[in-house]
KOLKOL-264886 format. One record per residue (C-alpha): residue number from 0; residue in three letters; x, y negated, z negated. Coordinates in Angstrom, 1 decimal. Layout:
<recs>
num_residuo_u_v_w
NUM_ALA_X_Y_Z
...
</recs>
This chain:
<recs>
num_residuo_u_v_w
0_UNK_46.1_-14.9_-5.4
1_UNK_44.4_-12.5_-2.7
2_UNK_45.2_-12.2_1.0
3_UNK_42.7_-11.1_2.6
4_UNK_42.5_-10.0_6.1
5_UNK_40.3_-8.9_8.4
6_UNK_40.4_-7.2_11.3
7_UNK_39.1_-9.2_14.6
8_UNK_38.9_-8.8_18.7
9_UNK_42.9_-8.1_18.6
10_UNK_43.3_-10.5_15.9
11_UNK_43.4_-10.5_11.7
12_UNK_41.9_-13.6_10.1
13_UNK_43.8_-14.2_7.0
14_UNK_41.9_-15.7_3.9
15_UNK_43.9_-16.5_1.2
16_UNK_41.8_-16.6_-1.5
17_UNK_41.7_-17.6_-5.5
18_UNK_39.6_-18.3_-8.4
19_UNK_36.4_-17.1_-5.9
20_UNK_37.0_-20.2_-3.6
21_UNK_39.3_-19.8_-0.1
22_UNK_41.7_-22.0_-0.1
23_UNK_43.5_-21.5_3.4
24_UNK_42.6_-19.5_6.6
25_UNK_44.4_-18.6_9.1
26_UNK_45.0_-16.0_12.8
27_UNK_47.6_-13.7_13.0
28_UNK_48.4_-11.9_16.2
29_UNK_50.7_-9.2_16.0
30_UNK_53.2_-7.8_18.9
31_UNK_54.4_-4.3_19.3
32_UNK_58.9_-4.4_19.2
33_UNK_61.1_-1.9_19.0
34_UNK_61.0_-1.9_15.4
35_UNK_57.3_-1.5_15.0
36_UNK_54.4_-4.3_15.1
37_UNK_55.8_-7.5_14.0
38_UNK_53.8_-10.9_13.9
39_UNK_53.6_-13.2_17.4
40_UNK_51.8_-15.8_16.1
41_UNK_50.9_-17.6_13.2
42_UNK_48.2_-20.2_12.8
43_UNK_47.0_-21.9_9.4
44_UNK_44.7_-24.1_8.4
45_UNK_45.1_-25.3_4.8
46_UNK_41.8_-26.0_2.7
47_UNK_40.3_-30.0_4.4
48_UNK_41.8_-29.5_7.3
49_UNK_40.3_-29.7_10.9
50_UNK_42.8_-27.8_12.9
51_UNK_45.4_-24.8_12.5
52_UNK_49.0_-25.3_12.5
53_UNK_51.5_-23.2_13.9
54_UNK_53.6_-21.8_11.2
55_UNK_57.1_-19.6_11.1
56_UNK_56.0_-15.7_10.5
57_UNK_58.8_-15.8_8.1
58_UNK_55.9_-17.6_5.5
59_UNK_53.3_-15.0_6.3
60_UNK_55.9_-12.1_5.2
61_UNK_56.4_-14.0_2.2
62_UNK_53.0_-14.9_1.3
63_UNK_52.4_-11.0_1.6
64_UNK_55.0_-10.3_-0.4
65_UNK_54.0_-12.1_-3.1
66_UNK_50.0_-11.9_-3.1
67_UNK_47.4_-9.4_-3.7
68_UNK_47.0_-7.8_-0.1
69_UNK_43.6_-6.8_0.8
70_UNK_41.4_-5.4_4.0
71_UNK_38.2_-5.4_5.1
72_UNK_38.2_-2.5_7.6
73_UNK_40.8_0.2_9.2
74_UNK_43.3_-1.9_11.0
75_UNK_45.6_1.4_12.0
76_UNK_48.4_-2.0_13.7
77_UNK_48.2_-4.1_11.0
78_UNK_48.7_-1.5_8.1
79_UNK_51.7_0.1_10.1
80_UNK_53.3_-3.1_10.0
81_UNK_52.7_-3.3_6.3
82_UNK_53.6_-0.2_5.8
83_UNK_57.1_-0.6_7.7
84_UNK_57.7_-3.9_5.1
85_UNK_56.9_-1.4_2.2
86_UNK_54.2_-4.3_1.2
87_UNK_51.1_-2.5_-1.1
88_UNK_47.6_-2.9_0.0
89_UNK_43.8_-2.1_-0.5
90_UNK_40.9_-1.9_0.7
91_UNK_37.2_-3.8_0.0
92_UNK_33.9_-4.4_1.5
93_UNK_32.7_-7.7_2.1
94_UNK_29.7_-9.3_3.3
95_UNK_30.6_-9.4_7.5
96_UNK_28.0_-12.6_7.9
97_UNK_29.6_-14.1_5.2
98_UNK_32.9_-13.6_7.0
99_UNK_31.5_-15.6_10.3
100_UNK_31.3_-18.5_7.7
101_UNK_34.8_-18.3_6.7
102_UNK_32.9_-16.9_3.2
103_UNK_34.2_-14.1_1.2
104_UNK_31.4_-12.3_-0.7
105_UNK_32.3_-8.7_-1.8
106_UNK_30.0_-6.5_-2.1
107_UNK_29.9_-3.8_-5.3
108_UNK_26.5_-2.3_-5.4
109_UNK_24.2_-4.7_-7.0
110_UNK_24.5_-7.0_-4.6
111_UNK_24.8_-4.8_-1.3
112_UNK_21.2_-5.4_0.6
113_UNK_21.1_-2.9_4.0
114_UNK_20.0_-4.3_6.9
115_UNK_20.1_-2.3_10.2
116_UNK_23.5_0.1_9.9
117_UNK_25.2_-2.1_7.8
118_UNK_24.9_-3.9_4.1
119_UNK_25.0_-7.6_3.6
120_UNK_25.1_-9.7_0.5
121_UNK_21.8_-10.6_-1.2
122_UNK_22.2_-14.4_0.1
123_UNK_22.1_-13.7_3.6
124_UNK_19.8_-11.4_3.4
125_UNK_17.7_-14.1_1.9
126_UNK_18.8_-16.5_4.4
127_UNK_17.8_-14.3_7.1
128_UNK_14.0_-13.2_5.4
129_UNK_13.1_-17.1_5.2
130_UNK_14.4_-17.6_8.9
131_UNK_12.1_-15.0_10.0
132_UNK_9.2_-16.3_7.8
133_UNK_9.9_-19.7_9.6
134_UNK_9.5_-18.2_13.0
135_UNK_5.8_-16.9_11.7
136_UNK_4.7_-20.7_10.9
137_UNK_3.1_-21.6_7.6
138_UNK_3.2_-19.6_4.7
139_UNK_2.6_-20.5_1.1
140_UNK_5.3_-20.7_-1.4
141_UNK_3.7_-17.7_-3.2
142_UNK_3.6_-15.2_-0.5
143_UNK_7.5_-16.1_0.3
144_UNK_8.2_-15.5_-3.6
145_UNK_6.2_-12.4_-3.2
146_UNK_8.4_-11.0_-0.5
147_UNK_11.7_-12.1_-1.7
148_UNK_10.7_-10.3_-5.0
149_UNK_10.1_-7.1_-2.8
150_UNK_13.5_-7.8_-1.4
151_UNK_15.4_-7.9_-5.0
152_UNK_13.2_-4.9_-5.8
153_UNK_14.2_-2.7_-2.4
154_UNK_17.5_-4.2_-1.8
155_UNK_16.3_-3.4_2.0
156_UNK_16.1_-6.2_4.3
157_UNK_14.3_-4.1_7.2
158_UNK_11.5_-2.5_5.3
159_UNK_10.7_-6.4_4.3
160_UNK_11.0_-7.6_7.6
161_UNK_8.7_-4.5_8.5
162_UNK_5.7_-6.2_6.6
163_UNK_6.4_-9.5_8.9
164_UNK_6.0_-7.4_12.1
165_UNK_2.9_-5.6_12.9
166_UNK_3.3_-4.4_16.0
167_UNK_6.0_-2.2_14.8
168_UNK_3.8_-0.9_11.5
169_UNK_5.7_1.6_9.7
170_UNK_3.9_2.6_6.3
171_UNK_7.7_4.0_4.5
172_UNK_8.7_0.2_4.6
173_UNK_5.0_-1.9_3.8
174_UNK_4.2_0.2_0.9
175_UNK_3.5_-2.5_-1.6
176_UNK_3.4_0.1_-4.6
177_UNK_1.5_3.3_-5.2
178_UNK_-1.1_3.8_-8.0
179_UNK_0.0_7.4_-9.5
180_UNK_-2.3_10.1_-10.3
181_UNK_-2.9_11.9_-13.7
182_UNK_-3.6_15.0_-14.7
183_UNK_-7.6_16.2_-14.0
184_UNK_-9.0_16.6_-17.9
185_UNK_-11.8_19.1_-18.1
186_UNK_-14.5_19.1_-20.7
187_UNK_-18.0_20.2_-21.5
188_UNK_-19.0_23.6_-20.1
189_UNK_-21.9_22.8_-17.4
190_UNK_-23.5_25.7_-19.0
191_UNK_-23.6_24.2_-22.9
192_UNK_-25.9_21.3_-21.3
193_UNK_-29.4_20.9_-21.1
194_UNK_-29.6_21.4_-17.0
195_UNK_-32.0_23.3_-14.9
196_UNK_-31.0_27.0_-14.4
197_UNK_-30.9_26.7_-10.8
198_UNK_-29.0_23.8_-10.3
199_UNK_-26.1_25.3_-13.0
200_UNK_-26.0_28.3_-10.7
201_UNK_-25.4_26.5_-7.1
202_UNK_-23.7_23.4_-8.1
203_UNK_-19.8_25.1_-8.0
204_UNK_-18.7_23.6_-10.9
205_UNK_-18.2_25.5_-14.7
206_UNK_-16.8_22.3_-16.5
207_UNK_-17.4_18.8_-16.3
208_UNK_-14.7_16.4_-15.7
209_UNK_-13.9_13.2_-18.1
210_UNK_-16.1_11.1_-16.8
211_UNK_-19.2_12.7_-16.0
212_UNK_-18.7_13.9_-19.7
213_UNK_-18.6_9.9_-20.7
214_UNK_-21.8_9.6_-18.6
215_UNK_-23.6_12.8_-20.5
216_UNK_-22.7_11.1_-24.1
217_UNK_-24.2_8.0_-22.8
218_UNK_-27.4_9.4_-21.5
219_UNK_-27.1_10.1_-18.4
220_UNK_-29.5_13.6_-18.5
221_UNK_-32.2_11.0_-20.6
222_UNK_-32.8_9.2_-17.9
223_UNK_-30.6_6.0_-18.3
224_UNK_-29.6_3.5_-16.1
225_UNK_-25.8_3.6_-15.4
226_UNK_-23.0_1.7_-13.9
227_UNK_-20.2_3.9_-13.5
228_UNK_-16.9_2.4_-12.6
229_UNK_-14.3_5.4_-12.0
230_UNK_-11.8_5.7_-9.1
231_UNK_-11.8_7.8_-6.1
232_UNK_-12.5_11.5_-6.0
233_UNK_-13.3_11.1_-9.9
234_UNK_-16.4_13.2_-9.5
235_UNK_-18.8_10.2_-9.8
236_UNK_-21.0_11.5_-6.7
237_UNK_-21.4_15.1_-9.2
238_UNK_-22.9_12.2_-12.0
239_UNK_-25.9_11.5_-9.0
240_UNK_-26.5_15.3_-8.8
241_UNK_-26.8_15.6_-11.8
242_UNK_-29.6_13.2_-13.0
243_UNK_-31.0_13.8_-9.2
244_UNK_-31.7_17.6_-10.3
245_UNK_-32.7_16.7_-13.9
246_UNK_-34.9_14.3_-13.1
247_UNK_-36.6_16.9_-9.9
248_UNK_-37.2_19.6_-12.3
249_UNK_-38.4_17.6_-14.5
250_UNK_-41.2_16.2_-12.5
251_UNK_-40.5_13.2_-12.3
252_UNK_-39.2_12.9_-8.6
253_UNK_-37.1_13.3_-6.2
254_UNK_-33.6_11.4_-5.6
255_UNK_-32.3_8.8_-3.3
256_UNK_-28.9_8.7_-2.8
257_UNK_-27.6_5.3_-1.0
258_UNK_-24.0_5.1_0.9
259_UNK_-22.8_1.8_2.9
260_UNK_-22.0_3.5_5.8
261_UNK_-23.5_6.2_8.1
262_UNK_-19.8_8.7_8.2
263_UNK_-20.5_8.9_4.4
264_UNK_-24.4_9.4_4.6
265_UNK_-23.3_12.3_7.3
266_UNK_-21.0_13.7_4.6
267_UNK_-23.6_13.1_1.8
268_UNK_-26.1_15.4_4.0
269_UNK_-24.0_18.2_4.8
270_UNK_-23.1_18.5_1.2
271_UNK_-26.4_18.5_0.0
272_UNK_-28.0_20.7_2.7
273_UNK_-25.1_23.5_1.8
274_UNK_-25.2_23.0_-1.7
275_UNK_-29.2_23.0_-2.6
276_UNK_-30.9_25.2_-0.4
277_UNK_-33.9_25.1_-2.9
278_UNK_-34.3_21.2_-1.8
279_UNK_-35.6_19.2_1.1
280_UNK_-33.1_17.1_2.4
281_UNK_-33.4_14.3_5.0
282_UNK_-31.5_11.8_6.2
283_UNK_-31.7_7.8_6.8
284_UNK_-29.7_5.6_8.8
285_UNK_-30.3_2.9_10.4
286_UNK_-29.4_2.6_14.6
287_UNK_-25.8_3.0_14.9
288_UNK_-23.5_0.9_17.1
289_UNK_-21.8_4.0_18.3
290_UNK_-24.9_6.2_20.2
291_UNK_-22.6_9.1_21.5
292_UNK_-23.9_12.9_21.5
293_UNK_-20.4_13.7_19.3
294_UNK_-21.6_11.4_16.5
295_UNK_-25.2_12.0_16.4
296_UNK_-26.0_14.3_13.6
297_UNK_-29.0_16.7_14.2
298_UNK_-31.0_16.0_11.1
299_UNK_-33.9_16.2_9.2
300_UNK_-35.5_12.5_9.1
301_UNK_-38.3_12.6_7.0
302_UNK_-39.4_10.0_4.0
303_UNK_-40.9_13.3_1.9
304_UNK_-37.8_14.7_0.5
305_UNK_-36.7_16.2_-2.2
306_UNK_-33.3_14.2_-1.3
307_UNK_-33.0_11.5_0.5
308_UNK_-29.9_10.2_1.8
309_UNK_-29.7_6.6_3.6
310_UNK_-27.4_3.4_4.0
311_UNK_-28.6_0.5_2.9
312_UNK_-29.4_-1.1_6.1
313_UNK_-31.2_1.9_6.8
314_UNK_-33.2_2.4_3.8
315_UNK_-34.1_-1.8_3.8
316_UNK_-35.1_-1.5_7.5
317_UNK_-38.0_1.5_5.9
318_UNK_-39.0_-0.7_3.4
319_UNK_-39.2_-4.2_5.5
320_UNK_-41.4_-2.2_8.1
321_UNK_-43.9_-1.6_5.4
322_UNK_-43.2_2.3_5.0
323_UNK_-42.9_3.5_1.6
324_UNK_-40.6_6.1_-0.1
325_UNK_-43.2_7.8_-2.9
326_UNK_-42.6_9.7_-5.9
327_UNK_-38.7_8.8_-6.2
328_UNK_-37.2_9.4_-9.8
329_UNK_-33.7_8.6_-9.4
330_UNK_-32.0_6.1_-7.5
331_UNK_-28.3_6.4_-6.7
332_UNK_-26.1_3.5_-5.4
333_UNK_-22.9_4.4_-4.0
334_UNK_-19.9_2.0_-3.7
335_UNK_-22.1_-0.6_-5.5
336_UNK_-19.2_-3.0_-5.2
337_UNK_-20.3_-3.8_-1.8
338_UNK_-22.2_-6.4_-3.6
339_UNK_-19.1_-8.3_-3.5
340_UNK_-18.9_-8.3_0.1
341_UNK_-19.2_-11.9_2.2
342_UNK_-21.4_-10.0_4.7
343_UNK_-23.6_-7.2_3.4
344_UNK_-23.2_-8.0_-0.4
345_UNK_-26.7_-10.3_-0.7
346_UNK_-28.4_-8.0_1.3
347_UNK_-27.9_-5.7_-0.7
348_UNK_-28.5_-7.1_-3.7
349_UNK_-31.8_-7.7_-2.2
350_UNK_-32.2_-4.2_-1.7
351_UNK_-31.6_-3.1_-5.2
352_UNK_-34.3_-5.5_-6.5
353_UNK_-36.8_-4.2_-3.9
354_UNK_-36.4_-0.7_-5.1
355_UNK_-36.4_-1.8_-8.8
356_UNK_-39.8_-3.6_-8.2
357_UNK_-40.9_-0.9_-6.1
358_UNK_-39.3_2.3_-8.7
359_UNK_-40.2_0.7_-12.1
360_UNK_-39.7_4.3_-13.6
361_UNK_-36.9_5.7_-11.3
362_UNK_-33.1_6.0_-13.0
363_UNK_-30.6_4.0_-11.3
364_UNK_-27.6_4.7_-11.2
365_UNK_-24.6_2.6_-9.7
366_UNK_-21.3_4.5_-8.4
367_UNK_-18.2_2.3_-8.0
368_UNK_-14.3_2.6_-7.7
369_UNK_-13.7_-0.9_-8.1
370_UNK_-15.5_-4.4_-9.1
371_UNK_-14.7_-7.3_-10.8
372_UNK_-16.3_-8.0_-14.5
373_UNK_-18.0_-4.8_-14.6
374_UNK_-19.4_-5.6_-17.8
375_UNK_-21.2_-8.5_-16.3
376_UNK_-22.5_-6.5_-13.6
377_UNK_-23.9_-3.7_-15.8
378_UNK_-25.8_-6.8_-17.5
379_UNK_-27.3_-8.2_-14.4
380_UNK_-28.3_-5.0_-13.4
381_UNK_-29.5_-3.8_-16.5
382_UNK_-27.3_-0.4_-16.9
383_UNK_-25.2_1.3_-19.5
384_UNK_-21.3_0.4_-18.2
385_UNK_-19.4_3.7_-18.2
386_UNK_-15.5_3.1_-17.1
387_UNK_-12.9_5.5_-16.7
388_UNK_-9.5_4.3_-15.5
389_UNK_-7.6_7.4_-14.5
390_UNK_-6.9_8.0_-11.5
391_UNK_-7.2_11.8_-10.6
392_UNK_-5.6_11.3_-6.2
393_UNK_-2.6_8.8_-6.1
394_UNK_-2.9_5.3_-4.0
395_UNK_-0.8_3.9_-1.6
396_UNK_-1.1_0.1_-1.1
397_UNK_0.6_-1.7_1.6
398_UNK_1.4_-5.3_2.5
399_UNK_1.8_-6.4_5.8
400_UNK_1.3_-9.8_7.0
401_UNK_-0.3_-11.0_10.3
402_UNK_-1.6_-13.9_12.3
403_UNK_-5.3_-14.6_11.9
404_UNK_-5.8_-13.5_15.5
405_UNK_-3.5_-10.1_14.9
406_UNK_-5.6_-9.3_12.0
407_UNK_-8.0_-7.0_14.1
408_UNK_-5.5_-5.0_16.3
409_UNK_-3.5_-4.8_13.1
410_UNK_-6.3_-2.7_11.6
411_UNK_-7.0_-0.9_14.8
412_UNK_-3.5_0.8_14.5
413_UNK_-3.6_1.7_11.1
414_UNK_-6.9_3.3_11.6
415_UNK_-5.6_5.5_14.2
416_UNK_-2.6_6.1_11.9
417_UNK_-4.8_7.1_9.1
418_UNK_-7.2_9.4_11.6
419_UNK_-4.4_11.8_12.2
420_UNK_-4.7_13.0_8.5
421_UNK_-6.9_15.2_7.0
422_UNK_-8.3_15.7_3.5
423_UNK_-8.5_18.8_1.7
424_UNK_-11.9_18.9_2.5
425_UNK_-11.3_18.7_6.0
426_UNK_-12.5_14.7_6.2
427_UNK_-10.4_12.5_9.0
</recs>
């Protein structure tokens, strides 16, 4: 049998304690005498029982005599006078909730969850996540399994409880997991292909990656239609220059190249403008929400370029006005999974078939990171599916949950978060 005490206010709870069960508890108050610390008092309150009973001090000597004497913390009084009756004892640590319950749950490593400056046992750490869920009001069952998984998996109470409080966002505790990166493969020689001189000399590039390799094989310099489903910074915008210049030199027009929103069109145009001086490029939007001088981007706006750039609402405004984009030979749809969008997604769809009716003979070509049944889409659209799942930048994906009404300022925060950072390109 165990005796375990623990150090209280002044006093030692007592816990004797066998087969994993307490079957007694009791307060012990000890007195400083001339022959050391000595017990006072003795109280005990046998397992059933509503209240403690004095009992002789003589019964606590012997029942630490003849049990297995443990602590739960320095108690420099009560191991002096244990030390004066030459009676053995350890140390453990125990779950201090636990101990508020009169429970003794020690804790060995697997089942130690931290929570502020301390470590608690996995069951009151569970107890205490499913409080806190209750003070949020309804959640589903599989949202509560989802963050008690997280809890078994991080063994870290506050970076859980982080996800449940927004207004103290920290990304080290809602990172839900984090897509890895692999190594960059490099292929085909840009100058083994069939491209115009001129481009091969200004585009920067000397080898193709994966999958604007994949794309070649599949005709992409022919003039096929593509949907190309790679992740971020895969090269896929590389794949649009590509046909775009073929497809120029070629005679057989010039390219439009279609973003969702007007920071990436900005982007789009700077790049081009630097890259192919030998072009006309212009650029598209539609009227933006944020008219400041800071934001307004000193551009060419023509419809006669060798390269236009444009967001969809943008280009669809040209075309609903009755203005016509002429001698276009490829078509290039960034993000394309914005068709999947509740707000914009039908509109563009409605786009793309205006420019198909309009472009019988252009190339289309269809850039996305992500969409679901990519083969289907491909088939609607009537495209050659090119995939490529490596990821070539690692992703972090967090978790946090909010109230409905939160959801907004929630984003706000991360935004500005996020805004602090800058790309190796030099992007915010």
């Amino acid at each position: 049998m165990k005796l375990i005490i623990s150090p209280n206010r002044g006093e030692y709870k007592l816990f004797l304690y066998d087969n994993h069960c307490v079957c007694a508890e009791g307060v012990i108050t000890l007195v400083e005498t001339s022959k050391g610390y000595r017990p006072k008092s003795y109280l005990l309150r046998g397992e059933g029982k509503r209240h403690f009973a004095h009992t002789p001090t003589k019964e606590l000597i012997s029942q630490l005599r003849s049990c297995d004497v443990v602590l739960t913390g320095e108690a420099k009084n009560f191991e002096k006078f244990l030390d004066d009756l030459q009676i053995k004892y350890r140390f453990i640590t125990v779950c201090r909730r636990c101990l508020l319950e009169n429970k003794i749950t020690p804790l060995k490593g697997k089942n130690e969850v931290k929570h502020g400056k301390e470590v608690i046992c996995v069951d009151c750490a569970m107890n205490e996540l499913r409080r806190e869920i209750g003070y949020m009001g309804k959640m589903g069952g599989l949202s509560t399994a989802h963050l008690e998984k997280l809890l078994m998996l991080y063994m870290d109470l506050d970076r859980i409880l982080a996800m449940l409080e927004p207004e103290k966002i920290d990304l080290e505790h809602t990172v839900f997991d984090i897509l890895e990166s692999h190594k960059i493969i490099e292929t085909t020689n840009i100058s083994d292909l069939n491209l115009p001189k001129k481009f091969k000399e200004v585009c920067g590039v000397t080898k193709l990656l994966l999958v604007q390799h994949l794309c070649v094989q599949a005709g992409l310099l022919e003039g096929k239609d593509q949907l190309v489903v790679a992740a971020t910074a895969s090269g896929k915008t590389f794949i649009g220059e590509m046909a775009g210049n073929m497809n120029y030199f070629g005679g057989r027009g010039n390219m439009l190249f279609l973003v969702p929103l007007v920071a990436l069109a900005n982007q789009k145009y700077a790049r081009f403008t630097e890259r192919y001086p030998y072009m006309k490029v212009s650029l598209l939007t539609g009227v933006s929400r944020i008219n400041l001088p800071e934001t307004k981007v000193n551009a060419n706006r023509s419809t006669q370029a060798n390269i236009i750039v444009g967001t969809y609402e943008g280009i669809d405004h040209i075309l609903r006005t009755g203005k016509t984009l002429e001698n276009i030979g490829t078509v290039v749809i960034d993000e394309v999974q914005m068709l999947e969008d509740e707000d914009r997604g039908h509109r563009l769809d409605g786009l793309i078939s205006r420019l198909k009716y309009l472009l019988p003979r252009a190339q289309f070509l269809y850039l996305s990171a992500t969409i679901g049944m990519p083969h289907l889409l491909a088939e609607k659209l009537g495209a050659a599916l090119v995939t490529y799942a490596e990821r070539p930048v690692p992703l972090e994906r967090h978790l946090i949950f909010v109230a409905k009404k939160e959801k907004i300022e929630a984003v706000k925060r991360l935004v500005t978060i996020e805004y602090r950072n800058k790309s190796s390109k030099g992007f915010r």
